[in-house]
py3Dmol code that shows the C-alpha trace and the ligand (Angstrom):
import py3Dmol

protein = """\
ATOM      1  CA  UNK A   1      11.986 -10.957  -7.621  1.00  0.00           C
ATOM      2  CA  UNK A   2      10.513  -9.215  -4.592  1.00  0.00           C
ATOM      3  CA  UNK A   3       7.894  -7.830  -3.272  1.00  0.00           C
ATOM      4  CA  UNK A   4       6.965  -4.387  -2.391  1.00  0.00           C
ATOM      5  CA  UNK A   5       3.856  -2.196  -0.970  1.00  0.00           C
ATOM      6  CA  UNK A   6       3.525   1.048  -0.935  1.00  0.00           C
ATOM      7  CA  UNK A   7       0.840   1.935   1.982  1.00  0.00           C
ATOM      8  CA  UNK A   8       0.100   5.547   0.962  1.00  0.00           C
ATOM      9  CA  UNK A   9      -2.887   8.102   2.777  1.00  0.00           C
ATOM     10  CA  UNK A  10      -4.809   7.297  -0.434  1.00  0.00           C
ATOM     11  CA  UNK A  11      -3.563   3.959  -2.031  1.00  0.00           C
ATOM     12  CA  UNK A  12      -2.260   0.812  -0.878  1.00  0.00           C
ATOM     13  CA  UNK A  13       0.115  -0.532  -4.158  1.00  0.00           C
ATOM     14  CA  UNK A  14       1.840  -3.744  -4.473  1.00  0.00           C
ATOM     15  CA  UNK A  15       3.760  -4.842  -7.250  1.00  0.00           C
ATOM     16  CA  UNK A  16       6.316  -7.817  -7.716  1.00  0.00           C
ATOM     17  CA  UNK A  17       9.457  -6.514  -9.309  1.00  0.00           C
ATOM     18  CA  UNK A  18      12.380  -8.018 -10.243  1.00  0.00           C
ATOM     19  CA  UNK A  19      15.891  -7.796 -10.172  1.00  0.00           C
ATOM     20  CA  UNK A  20      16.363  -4.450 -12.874  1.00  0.00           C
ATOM     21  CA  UNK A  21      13.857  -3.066 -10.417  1.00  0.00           C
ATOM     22  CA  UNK A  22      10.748  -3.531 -13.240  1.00  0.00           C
ATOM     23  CA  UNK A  23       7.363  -3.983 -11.308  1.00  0.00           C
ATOM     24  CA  UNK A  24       5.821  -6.451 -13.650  1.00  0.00           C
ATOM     25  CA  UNK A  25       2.577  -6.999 -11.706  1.00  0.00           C
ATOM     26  CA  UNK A  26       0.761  -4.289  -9.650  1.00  0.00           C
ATOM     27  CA  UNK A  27      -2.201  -4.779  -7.380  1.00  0.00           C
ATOM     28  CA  UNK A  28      -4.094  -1.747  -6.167  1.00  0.00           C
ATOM     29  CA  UNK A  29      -6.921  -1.257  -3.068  1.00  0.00           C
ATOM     30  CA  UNK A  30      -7.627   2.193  -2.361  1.00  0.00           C
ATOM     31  CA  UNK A  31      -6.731   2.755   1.437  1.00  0.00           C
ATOM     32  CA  UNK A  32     -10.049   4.671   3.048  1.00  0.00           C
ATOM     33  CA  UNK A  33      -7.849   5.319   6.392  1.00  0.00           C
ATOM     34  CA  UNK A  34     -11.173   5.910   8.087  1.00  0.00           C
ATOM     35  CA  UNK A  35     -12.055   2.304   7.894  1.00  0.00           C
ATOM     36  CA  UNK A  36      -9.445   1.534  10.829  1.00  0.00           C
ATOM     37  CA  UNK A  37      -6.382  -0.238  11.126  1.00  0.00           C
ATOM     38  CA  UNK A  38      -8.157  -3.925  11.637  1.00  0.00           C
ATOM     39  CA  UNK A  39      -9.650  -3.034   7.916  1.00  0.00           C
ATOM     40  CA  UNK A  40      -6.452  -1.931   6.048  1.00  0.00           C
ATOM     41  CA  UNK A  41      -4.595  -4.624   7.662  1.00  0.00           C
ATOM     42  CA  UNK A  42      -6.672  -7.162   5.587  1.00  0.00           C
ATOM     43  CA  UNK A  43      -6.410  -5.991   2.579  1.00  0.00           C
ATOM     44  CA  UNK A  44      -2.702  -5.764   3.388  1.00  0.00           C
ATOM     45  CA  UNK A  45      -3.224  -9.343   3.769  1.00  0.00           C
ATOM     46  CA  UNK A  46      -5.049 -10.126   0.739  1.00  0.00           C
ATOM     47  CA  UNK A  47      -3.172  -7.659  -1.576  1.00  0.00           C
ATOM     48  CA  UNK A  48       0.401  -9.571  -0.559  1.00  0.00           C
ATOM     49  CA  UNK A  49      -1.237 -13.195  -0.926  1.00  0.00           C
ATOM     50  CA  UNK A  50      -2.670 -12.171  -4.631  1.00  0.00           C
ATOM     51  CA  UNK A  51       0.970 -11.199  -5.080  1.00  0.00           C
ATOM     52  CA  UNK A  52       2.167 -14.260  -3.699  1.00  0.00           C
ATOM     53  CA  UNK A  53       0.075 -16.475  -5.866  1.00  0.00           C
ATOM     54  CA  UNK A  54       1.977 -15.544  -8.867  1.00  0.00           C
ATOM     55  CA  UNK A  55       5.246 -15.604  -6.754  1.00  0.00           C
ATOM     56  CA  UNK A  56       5.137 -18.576  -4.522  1.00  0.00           C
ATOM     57  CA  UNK A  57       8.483 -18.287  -3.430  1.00  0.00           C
ATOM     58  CA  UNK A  58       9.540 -14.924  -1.499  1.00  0.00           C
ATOM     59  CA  UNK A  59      10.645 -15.000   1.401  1.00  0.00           C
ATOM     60  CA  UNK A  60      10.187 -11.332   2.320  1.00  0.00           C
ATOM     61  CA  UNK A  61       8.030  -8.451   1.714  1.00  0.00           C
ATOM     62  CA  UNK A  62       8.600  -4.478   2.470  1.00  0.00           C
ATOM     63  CA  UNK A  63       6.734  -1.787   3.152  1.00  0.00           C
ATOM     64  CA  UNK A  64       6.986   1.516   2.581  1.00  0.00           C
ATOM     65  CA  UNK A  65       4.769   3.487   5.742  1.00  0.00           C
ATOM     66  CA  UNK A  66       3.694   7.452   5.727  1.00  0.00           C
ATOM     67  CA  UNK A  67       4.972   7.470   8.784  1.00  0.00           C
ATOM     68  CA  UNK A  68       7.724   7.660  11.892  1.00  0.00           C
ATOM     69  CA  UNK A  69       8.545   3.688  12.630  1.00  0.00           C
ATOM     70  CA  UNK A  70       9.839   2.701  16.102  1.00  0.00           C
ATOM     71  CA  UNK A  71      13.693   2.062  16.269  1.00  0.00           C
ATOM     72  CA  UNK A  72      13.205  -1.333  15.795  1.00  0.00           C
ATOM     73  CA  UNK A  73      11.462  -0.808  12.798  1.00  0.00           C
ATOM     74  CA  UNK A  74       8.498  -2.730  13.594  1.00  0.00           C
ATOM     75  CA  UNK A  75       5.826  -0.362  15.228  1.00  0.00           C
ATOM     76  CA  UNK A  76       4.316   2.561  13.379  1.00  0.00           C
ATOM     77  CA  UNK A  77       5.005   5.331  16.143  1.00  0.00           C
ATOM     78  CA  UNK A  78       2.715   7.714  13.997  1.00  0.00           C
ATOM     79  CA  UNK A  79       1.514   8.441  10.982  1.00  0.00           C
ATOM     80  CA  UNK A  80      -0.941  11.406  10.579  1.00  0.00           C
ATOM     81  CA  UNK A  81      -2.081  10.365   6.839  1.00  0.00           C
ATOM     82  CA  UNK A  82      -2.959   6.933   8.299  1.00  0.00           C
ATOM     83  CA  UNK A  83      -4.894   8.294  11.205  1.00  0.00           C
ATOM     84  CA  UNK A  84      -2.314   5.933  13.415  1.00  0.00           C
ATOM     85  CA  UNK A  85      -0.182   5.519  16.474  1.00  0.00           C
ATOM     86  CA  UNK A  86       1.370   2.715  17.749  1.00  0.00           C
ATOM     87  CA  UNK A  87       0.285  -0.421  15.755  1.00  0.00           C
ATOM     88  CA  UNK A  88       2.447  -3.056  16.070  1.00  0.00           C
ATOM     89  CA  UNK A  89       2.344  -3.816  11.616  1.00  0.00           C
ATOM     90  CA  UNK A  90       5.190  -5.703  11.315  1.00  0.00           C
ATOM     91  CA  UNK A  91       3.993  -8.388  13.956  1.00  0.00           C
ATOM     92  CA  UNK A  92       0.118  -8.313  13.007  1.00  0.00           C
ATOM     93  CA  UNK A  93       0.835  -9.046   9.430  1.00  0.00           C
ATOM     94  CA  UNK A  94       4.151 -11.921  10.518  1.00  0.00           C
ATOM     95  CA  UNK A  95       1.342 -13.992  12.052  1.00  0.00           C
ATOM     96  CA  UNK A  96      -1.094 -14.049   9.006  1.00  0.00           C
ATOM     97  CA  UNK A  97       1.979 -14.656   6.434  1.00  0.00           C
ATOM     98  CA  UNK A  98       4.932 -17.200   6.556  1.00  0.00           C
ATOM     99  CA  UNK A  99       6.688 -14.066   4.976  1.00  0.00           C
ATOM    100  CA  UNK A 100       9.279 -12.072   6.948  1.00  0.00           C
ATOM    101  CA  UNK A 101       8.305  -8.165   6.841  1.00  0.00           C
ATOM    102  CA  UNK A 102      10.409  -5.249   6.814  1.00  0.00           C
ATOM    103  CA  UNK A 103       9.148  -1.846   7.286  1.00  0.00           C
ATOM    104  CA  UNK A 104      10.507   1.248   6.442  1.00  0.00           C
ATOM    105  CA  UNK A 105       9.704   5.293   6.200  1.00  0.00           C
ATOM    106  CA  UNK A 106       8.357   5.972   2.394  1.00  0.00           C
ATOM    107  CA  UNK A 107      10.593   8.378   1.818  1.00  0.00           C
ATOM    108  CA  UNK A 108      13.114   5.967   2.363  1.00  0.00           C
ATOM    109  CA  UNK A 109      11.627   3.520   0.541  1.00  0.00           C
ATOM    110  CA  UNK A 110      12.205   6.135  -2.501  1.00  0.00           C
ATOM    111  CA  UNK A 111      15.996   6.566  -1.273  1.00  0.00           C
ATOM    112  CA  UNK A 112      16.100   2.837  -1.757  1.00  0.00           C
ATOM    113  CA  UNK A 113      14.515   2.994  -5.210  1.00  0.00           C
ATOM    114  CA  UNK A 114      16.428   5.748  -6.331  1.00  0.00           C
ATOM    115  CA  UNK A 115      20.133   4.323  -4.640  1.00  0.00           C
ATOM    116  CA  UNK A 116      19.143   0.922  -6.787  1.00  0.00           C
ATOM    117  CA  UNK A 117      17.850   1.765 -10.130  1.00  0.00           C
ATOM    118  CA  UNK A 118      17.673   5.990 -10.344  1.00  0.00           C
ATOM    119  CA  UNK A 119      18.877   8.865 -10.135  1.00  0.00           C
ATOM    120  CA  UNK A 120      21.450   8.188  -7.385  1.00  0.00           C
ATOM    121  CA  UNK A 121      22.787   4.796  -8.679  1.00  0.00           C
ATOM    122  CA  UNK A 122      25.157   3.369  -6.444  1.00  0.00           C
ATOM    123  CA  UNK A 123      26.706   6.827  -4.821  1.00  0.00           C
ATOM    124  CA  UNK A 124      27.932   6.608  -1.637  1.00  0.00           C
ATOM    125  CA  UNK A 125      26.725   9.323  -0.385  1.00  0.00           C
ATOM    126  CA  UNK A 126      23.464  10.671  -1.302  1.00  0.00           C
ATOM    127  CA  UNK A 127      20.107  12.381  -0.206  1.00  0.00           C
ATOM    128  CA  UNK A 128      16.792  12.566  -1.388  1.00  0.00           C
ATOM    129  CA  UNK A 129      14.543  14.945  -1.184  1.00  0.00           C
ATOM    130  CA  UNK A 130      10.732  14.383  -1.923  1.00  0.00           C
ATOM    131  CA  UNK A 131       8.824  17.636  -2.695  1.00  0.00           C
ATOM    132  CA  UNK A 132       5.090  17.042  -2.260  1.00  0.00           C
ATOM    133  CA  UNK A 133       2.412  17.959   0.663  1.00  0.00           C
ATOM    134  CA  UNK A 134       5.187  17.961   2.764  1.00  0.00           C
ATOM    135  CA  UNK A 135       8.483  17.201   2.536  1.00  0.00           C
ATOM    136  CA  UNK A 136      10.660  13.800   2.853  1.00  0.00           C
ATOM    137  CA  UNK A 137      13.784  12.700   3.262  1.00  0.00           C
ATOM    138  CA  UNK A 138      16.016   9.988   2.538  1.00  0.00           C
ATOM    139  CA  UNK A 139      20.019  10.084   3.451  1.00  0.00           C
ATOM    140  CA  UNK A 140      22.400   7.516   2.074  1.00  0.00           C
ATOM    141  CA  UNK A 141      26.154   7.475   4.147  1.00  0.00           C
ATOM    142  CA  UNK A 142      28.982   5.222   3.154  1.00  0.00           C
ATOM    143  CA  UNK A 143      26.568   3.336   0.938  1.00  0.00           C
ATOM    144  CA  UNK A 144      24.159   2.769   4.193  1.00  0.00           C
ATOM    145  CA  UNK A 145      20.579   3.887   4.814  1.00  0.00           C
ATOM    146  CA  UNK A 146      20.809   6.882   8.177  1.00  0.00           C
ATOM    147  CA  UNK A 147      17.801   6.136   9.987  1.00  0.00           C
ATOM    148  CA  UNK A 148      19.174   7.703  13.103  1.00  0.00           C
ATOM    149  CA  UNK A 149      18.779   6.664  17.291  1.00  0.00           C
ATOM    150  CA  UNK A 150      14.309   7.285  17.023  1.00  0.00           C
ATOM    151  CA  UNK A 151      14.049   6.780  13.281  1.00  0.00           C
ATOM    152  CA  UNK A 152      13.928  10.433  12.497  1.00  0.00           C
ATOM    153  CA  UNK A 153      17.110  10.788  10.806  1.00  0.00           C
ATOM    154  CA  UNK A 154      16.078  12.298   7.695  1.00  0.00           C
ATOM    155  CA  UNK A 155      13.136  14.347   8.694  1.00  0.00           C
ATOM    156  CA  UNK A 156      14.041  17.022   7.092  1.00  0.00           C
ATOM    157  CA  UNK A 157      10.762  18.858   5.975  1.00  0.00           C
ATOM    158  CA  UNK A 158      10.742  19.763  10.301  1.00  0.00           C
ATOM    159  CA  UNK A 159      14.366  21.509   9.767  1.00  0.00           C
ATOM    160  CA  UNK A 160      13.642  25.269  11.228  1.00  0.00           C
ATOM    161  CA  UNK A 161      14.717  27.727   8.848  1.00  0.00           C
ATOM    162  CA  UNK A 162      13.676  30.400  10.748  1.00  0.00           C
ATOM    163  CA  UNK A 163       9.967  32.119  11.401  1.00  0.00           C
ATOM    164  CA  UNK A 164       7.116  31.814   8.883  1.00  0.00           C
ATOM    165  CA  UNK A 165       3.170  33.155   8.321  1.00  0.00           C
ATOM    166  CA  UNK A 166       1.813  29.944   9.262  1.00  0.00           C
ATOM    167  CA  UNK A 167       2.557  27.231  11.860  1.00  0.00           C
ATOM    168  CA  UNK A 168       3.871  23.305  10.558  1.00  0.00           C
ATOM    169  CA  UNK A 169       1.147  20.310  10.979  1.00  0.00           C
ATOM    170  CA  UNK A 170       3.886  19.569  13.402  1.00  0.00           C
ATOM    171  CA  UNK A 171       3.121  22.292  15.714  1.00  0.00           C
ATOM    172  CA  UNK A 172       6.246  23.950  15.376  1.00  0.00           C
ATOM    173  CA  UNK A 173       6.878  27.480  13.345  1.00  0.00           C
ATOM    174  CA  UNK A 174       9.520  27.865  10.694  1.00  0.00           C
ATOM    175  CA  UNK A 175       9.957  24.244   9.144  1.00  0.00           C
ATOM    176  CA  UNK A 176      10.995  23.581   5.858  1.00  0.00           C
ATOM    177  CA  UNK A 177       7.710  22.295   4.527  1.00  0.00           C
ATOM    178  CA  UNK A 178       6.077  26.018   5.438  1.00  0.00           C
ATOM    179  CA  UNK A 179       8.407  27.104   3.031  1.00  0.00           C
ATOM    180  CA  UNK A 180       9.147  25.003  -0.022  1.00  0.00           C
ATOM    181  CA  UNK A 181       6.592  21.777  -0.737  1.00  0.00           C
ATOM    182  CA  UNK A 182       3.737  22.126  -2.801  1.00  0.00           C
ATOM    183  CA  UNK A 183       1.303  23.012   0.241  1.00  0.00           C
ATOM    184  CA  UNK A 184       3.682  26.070   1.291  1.00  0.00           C
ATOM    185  CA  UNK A 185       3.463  27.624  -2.479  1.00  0.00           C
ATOM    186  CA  UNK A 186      -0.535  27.876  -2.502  1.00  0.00           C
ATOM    187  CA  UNK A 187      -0.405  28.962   1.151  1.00  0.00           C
ATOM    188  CA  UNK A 188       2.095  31.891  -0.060  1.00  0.00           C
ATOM    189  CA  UNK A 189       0.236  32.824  -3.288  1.00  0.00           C
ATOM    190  CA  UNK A 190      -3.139  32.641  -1.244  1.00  0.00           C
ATOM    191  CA  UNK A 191      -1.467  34.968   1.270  1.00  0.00           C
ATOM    192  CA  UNK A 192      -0.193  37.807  -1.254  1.00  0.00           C
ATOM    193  CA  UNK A 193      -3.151  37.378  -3.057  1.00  0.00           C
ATOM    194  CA  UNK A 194      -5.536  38.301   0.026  1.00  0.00           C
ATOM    195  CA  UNK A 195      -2.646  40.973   0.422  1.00  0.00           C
ATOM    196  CA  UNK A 196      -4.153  42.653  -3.154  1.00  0.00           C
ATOM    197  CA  UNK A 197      -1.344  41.891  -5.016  1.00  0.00           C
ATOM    198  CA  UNK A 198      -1.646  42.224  -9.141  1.00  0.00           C
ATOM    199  CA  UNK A 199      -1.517  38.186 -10.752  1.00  0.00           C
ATOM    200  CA  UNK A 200      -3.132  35.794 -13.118  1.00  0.00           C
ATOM    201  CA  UNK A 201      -3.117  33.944  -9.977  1.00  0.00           C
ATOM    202  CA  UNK A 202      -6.029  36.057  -8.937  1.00  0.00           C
ATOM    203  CA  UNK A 203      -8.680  34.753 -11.304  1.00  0.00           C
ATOM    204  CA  UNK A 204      -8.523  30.891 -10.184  1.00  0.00           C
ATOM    205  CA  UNK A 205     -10.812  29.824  -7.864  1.00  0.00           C
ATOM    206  CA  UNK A 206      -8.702  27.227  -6.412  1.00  0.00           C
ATOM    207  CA  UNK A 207      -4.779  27.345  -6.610  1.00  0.00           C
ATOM    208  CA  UNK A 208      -2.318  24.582  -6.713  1.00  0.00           C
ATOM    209  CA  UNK A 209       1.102  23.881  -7.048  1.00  0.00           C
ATOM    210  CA  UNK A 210       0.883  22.714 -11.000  1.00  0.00           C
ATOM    211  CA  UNK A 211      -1.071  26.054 -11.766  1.00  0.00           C
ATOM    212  CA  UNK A 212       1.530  28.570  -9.834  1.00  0.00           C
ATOM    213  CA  UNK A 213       4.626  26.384 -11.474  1.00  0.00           C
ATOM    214  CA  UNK A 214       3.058  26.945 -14.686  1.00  0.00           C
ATOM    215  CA  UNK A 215       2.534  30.479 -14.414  1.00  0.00           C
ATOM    216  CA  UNK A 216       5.811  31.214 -13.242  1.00  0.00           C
ATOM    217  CA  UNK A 217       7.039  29.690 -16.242  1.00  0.00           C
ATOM    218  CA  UNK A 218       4.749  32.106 -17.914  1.00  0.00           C
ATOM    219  CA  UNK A 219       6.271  35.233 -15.777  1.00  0.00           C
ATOM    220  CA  UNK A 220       3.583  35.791 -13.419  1.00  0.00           C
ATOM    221  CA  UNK A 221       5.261  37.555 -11.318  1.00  0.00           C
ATOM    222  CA  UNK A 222       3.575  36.306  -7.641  1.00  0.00           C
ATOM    223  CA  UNK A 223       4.140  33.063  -9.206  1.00  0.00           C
ATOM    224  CA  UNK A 224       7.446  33.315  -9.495  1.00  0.00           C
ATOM    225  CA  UNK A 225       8.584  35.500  -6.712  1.00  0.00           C
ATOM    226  CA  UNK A 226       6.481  32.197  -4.342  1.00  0.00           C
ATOM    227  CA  UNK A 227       8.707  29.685  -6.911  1.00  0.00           C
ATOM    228  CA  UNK A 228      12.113  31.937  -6.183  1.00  0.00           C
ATOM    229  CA  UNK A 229      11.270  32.071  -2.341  1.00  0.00           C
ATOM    230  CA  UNK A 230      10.500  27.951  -2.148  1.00  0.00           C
ATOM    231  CA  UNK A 231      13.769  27.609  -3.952  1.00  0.00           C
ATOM    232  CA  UNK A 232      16.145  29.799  -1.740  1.00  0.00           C
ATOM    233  CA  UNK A 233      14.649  27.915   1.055  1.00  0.00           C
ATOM    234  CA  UNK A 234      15.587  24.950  -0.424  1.00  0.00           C
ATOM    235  CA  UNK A 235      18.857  26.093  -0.833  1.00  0.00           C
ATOM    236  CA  UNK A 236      19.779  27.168   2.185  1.00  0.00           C
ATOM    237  CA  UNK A 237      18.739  23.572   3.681  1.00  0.00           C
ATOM    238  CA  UNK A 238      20.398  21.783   1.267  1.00  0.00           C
ATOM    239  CA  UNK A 239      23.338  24.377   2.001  1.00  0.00           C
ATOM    240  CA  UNK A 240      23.088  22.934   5.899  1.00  0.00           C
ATOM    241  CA  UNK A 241      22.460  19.508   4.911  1.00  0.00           C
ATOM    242  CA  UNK A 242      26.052  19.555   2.856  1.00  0.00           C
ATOM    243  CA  UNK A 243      27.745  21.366   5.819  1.00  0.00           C
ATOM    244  CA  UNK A 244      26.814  18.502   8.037  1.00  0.00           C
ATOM    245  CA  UNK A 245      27.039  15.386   5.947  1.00  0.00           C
ATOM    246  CA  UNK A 246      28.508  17.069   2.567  1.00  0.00           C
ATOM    247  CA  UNK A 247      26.359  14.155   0.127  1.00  0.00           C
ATOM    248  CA  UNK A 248      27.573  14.085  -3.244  1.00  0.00           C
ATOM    249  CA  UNK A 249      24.552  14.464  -5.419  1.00  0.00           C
ATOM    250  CA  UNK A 250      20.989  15.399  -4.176  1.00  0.00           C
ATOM    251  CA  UNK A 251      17.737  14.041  -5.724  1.00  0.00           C
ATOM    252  CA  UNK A 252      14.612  16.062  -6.145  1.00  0.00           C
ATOM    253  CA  UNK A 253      11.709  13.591  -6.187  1.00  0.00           C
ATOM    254  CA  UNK A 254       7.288  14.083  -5.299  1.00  0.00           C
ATOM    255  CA  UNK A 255       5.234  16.130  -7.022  1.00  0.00           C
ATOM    256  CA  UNK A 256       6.855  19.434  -7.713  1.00  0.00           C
ATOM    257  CA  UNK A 257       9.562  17.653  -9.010  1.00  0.00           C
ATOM    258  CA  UNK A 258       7.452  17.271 -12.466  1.00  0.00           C
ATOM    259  CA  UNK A 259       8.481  21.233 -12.999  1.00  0.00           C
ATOM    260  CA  UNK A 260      11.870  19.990 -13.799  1.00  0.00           C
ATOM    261  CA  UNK A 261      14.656  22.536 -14.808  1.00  0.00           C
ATOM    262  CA  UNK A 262      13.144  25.225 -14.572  1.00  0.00           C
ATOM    263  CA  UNK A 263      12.803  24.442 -10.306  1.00  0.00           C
ATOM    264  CA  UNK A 264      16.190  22.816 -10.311  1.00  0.00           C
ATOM    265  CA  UNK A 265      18.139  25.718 -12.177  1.00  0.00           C
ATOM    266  CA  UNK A 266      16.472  27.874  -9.644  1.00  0.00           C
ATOM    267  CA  UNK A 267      17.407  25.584  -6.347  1.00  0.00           C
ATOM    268  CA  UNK A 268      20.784  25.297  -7.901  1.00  0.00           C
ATOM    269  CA  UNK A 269      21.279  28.886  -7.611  1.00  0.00           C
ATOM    270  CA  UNK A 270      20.319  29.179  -4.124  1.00  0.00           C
ATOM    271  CA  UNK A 271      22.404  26.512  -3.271  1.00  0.00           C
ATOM    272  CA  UNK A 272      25.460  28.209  -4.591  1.00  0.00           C
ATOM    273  CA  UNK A 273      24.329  31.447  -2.858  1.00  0.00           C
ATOM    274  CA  UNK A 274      24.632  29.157   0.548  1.00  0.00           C
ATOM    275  CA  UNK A 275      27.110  26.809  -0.009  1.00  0.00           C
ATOM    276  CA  UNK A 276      30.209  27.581   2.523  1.00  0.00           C
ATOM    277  CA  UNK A 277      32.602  25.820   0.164  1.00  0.00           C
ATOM    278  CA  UNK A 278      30.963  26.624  -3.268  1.00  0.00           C
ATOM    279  CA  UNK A 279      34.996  26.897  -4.835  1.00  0.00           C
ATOM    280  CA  UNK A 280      35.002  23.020  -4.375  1.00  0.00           C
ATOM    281  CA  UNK A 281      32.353  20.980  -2.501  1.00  0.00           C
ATOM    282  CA  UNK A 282      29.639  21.515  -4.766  1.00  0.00           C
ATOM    283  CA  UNK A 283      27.036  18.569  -4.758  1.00  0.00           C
ATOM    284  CA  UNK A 284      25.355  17.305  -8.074  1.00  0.00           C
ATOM    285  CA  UNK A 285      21.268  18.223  -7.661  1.00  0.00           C
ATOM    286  CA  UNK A 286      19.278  16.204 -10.156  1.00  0.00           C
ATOM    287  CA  UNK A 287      15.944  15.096 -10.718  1.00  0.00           C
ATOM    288  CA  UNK A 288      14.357  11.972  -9.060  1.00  0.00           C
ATOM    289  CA  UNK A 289      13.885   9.586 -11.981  1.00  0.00           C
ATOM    290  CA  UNK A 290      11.540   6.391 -10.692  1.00  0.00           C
ATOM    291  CA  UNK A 291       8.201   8.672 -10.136  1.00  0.00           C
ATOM    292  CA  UNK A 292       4.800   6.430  -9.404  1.00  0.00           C
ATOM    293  CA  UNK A 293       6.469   3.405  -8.608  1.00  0.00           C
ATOM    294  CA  UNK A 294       9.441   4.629  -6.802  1.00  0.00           C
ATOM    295  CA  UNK A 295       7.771   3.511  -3.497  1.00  0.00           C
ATOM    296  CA  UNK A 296       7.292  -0.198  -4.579  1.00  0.00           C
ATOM    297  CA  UNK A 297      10.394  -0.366  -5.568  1.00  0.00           C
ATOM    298  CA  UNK A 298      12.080   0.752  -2.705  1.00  0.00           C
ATOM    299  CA  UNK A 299       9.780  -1.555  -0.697  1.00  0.00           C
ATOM    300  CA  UNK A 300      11.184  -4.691  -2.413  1.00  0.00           C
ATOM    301  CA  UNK A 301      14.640  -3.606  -2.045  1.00  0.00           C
ATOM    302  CA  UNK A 302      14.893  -2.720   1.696  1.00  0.00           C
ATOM    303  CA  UNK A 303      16.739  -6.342   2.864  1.00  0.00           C
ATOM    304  CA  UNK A 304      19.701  -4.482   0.659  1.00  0.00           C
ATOM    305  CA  UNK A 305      20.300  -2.063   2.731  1.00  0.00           C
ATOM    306  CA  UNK A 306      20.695  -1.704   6.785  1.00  0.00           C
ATOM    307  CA  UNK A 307      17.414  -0.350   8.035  1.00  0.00           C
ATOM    308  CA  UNK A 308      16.983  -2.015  11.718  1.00  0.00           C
ATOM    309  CA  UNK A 309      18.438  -0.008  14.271  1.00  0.00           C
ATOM    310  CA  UNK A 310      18.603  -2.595  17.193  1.00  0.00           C
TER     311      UNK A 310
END
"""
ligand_1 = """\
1
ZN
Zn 7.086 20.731 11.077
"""
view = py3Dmol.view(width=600, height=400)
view.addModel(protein, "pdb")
view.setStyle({"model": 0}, {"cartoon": {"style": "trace"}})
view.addModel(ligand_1, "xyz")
view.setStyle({"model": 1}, {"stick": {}})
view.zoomTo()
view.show()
């Protein structure tokens, strides 16, 4: 058994989950960032020992953060859904437990999940790419987690793919997540619709990602020609990602994920389009398959893989 949390903008989960990667019990505290860190780092506290009262006996517990981690993985550098910078988790909550606690990048945390139990079982060389509010990565190399020299290995929703409408919550202009996660599709639609063009789009009041999949599935055609454009993007950085670590099988995981084939067969195509050896280096791209819990998951898995970088 092991535990994992999964400290997300909105929810802090915890589950115990054992060794087929089941979470067979789940504890739930909604986070209210604006509370402070002193706040959420009690109910960290309370959440794990409720956990720990049905499992006396772990000896670890992992986190999954929304955030960059410093390269010792025990500072939170930043994280912009958590309102945080430099809080020293990993130490805070070591004193108030007899627990050891690892902390790791969510996305990771659903590389982990996936690598273990999903959609990327075992491969040696894998990535996985969350599609939600922004995008996340998580890059599996000879069987090991890539966390890279500042922990920003796999950041690669900031990838510039060259110059868009609007500018990143990074500060930058061009990144990946402008282009192709669920946030970049309502800020396109919203864009050509101001721009008067004909859609069913026209008559909601307020778009999102679910509504423009499902009318492209329809043949809207906005809808699809913002679904076509998120994909190419998509292919052209998985297209780069291959020519610089050529993974074996990508996994599309978050929110947009839910539209299934119909976004795959469409990234799969763009990939092709990019590909610079499409005769015979042509990586698998399937569908993340852990959803809700993948984060937990991955959180109680992280002392199987090599996540500290000093
Ligand atoms: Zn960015």
């Amino acid at each position: 058994m092991g535990i994992g949390i999964d400290l997300g903008g909105t929810a802090i989960k915890g589950g115990l989950v054992n060794t087929q990667g089941q979470v067979l019990e789940e504890r739930t505290k909604l986070t209210e960032s604006h509370r402070g860190y002193q706040a959420i780092l009690e109910d960290l506290v309370e959440l794990i020992n409720d956990l720990l009262e049905i499992s006396p006996n772990e000896t670890i517990v992992g986190i999954g953060i929304p955030g960059i981690l410093s390269g010792d993985c025990g500072t939170i550098v930043s994280s912009p859904n958590l309102h945080w910078k430099n809080v020293a988790l990993k130490k805070d909550l070591e004193v108030r437990l007899t627990q050891k606690v690892l902390l790791v990048n969510d996305a990771t945390a659903a590389c982990i999940a996936e690598a273990s139990f999903g959609s990327i079982f075992k491969k040696a060389n894998a990535m996985m790419i969350t599609l939600g509010t922004g995008i996340g990565g998580g890059l599996i190399l000879g069987h090991k987690i890539i966390t890279g020299a500042h922990g920003v290995a796999t950041e690669v929703g900031h990838m510039v793919m060259g110059e868009n409408f609007y500018n990143c919550g990074c500060g930058k202009n061009g990144c990946l997540e402008t282009f192709a996660s669920a946030t970049a599709l309502v800020r396109y639609c919203d864009m050509r619709l101001k721009q008067g063009i004909s859609s069913t789009l026209a008559k909601e009041k307020i778009l999102n990602a679910k509504i423009i999949m499902d009318e492209a599935k329809a043949g809207d055609v906005l809808a699809l020609e913002a679904v076509d454009r998120l994909a190419k993007y998509l292919g052209m950085a998985i297209s780069n990602i291959s020519d610089l670590v050529d993974p074996e099988i990508y996994a599309i995981g978050g929110g947009l994920a839910y539209a299934g084939d119909f976004l795959l067969d469409k990234i799969r195509t763009a990939t092709m389009k990019y590909l610079t050896y499409p005769d015979f280096a042509v990586p698998e791209i399937v569908l993340a398959q852990l959803k809700n819990e993948a984060g937990i998951i991955g959180a109680a898995n992280l002392s199987h893989y090599i996540i500290t970088r000093k």
